[in-house]
N, C-alpha and C positions, 0 to 999 in steps of 0.2 A: 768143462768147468774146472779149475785150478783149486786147491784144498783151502786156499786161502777163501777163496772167495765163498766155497762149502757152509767153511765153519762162519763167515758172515751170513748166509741167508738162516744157519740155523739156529745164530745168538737172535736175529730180529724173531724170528718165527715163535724162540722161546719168551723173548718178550709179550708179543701182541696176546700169547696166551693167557702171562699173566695178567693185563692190564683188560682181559676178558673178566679174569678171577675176580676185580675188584669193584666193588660196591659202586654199584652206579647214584650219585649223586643228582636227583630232579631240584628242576629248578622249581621256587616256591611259586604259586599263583599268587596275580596282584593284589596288595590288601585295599579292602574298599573299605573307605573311614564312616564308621557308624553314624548312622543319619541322626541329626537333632533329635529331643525329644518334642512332643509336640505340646507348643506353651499352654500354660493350665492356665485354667479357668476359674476367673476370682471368686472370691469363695464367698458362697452365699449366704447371709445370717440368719438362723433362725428365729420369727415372729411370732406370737402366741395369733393366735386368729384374731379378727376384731370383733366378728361375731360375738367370741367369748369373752372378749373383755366391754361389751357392751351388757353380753347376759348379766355379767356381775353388778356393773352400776346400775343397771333400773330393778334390779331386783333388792339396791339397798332402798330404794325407795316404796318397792312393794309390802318390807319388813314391816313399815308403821301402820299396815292396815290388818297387821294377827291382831285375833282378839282375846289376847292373855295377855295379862299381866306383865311387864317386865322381859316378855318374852322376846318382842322387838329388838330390844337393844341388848341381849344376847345374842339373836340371829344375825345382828350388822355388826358385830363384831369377828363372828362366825365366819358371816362372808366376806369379810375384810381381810380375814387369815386364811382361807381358801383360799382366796382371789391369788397371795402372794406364792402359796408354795406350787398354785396350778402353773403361775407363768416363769415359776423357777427352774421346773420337771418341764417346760416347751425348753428349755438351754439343760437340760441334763445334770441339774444342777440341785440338791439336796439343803435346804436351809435350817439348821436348827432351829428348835422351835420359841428360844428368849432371842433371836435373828429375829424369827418370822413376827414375831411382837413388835418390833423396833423398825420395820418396817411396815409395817397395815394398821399405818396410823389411822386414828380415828377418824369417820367424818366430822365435819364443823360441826358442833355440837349447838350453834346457834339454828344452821340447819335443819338439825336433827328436831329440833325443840318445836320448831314451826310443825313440822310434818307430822310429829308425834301428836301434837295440841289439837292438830285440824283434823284428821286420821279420828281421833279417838271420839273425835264430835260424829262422824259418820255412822261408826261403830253398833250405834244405837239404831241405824236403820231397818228394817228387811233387804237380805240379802240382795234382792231384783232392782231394790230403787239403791242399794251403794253401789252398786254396778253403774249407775248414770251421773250418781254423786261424786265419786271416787276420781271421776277426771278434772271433777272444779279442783281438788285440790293436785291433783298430779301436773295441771298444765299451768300451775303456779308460778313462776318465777323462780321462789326458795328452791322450790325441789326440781327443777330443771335445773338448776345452778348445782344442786347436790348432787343429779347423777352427770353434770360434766364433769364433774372436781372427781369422783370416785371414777369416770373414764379415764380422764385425765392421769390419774397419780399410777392406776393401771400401767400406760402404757409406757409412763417415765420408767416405773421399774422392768417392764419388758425392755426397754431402751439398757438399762442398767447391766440389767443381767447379759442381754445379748453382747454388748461392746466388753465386755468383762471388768467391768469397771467394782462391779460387788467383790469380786474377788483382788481387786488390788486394792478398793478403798476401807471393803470391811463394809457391814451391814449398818452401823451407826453413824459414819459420814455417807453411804449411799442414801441412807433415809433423810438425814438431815438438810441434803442437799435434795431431795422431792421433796419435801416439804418449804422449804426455800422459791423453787421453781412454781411449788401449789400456790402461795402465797401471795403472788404476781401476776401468774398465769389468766388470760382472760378466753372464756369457757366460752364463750358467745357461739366462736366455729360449732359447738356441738349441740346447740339449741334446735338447729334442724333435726337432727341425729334422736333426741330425745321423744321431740315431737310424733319423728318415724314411729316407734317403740310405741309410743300411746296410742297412735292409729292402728299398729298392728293389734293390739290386744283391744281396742275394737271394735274391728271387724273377727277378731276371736270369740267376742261373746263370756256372758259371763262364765261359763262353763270352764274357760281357760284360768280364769282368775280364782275361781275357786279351787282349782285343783294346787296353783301354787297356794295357796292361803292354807289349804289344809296341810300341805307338805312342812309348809313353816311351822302348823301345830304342832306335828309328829316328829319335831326339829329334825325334818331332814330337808337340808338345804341342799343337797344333790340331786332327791328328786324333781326339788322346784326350779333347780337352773335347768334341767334338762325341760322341764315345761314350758321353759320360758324363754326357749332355742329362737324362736319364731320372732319373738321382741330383740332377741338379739342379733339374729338377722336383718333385720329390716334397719337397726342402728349405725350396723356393719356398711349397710347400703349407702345410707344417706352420709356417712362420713364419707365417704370414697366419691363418691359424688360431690359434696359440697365443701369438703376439706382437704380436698388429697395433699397440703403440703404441712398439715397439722402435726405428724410424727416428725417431720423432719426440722419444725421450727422447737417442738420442743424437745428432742436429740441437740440439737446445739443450746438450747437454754441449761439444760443439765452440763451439757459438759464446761461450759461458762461455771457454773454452780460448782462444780468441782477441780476446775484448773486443767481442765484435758484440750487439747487441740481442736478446737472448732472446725467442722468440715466443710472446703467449701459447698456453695449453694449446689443442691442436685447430687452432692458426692455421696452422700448416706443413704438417699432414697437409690442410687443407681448402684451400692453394693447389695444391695438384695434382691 
């Protein structure tokens, strides 16, 4: 072998060593492009139960059979302002209390006047025979008309609150406009519904009725709604039975009543 050629095997020989020395460069593995997320799910709105917005209408009507004084028409005032700040707390939602005023409008006072007049003609009986009397005046007309309009204004302001419509119109156009819609509104759909409620308390017996009657004495109106679970069930029943598109006709009469987008038909009952 010739020196020429020497000193070529051992410039490459010094090469390949370096090119041993130097950082081996890996290839990167393929990128695999992140999968979709997976599409969400419309978002469900919260209802007050209807049980409990039944408990509260037939127990404005149970109010005119205390027998005190004056006491009545504190109690349905009482449960009128319940009624609002319970279905405010189903939407998480805090209402001050000259708010909660401005919305738990009063019942019809013409209403009221009948139930009160007829009521207090009872009043005078033994407890056992108002138990048999007390449904001539409850399967009345007035006062099944009174505890639709108190279902009814219910559930406008559950409508209310749920669509957020309290917080962008303010509690003094939300009320104005249920009372607007009360005004109109034909309560008939909830005559089966009331009817329920009367059958239920009795097959309750008077024992049931006296327990809310004394709760009304001791003005505590929470323990009498919790008594009176059972009438509000059974109201809960017969609307869903015999009305199931009744929320959704008056969800669109409110939102008429306030300038809001009307949804089509099925669209409000199928976001919940």
């Amino acid at each position: 072998m010739t020196s020429g050629s020497t000193h070529r095997e051992s410039r490459r020989f010094r090469a390949g060593r370096r090119a041993d020395r130097l950082p081996r460069v890996s290839t990167p593995p393929p990128v695999t492009p992140p999968s979709p997320p997976p599409a969400a799910e419309p978002a469900t709105r919260a209802t007050t139960p209807d049980a409990l917005l039944g408990t509260f209408a037939v127990l404005q009507a149970l109010t005119g059979f205390v027998p005190v004084p004056f006491l009545d028409g504190i109690l349905s005032r009482k449960l009128a302002r319940t009624m609002v700040t319970t279905v405010a707390g189903t939407h998480s939602l805090v209402v001050p209390d000259d708010e909660v005023r401005l919305l738990a409008s009063e019942p019809d006072e013409g209403l009221l006047d009948f139930l009160k007049s007829a009521a207090k003609g009872l009043l005078l009986f033994p407890f056992r025979l108002l138990f048999r009397a007390i449904f001539v005046v409850l399967d009345a007309k007035e006062v099944t008309d009174l505890v639709g309009k108190a279902y009814v204004h219910s559930v406008l302001l559950d409508i209310g609150f749920a669509e957020g419509w309290y917080m962008k119109h303010g509690a003094a156009r939300l009320g104005e406009a249920v009372a607007q819609v009360l005004a109109t509104v034909d309560t008939r759909p909830t005559n089966g519904a009331v009817s329920a409620a009367w059958g239920a308390l009795r097959d309750k017996g008077p024992e049931l009725l006296g327990r809310i009657l004394e709760a009304f004495k001791d003005k505590r109106d929470d323990v009498a709604a919790v008594e009176a679970t059972p009438l509000g069930q059974a109201f809960a029943e017969a609307v869903k039975k015999g009305s199931p598109s009744l929320r959704e006709g008056l969800r669109a009469g409110l939102a008429r009543a306030l300038g809001e987008p009307v949804a089509p038909e099925g669209a409000a009952e199928g976001a919940r």
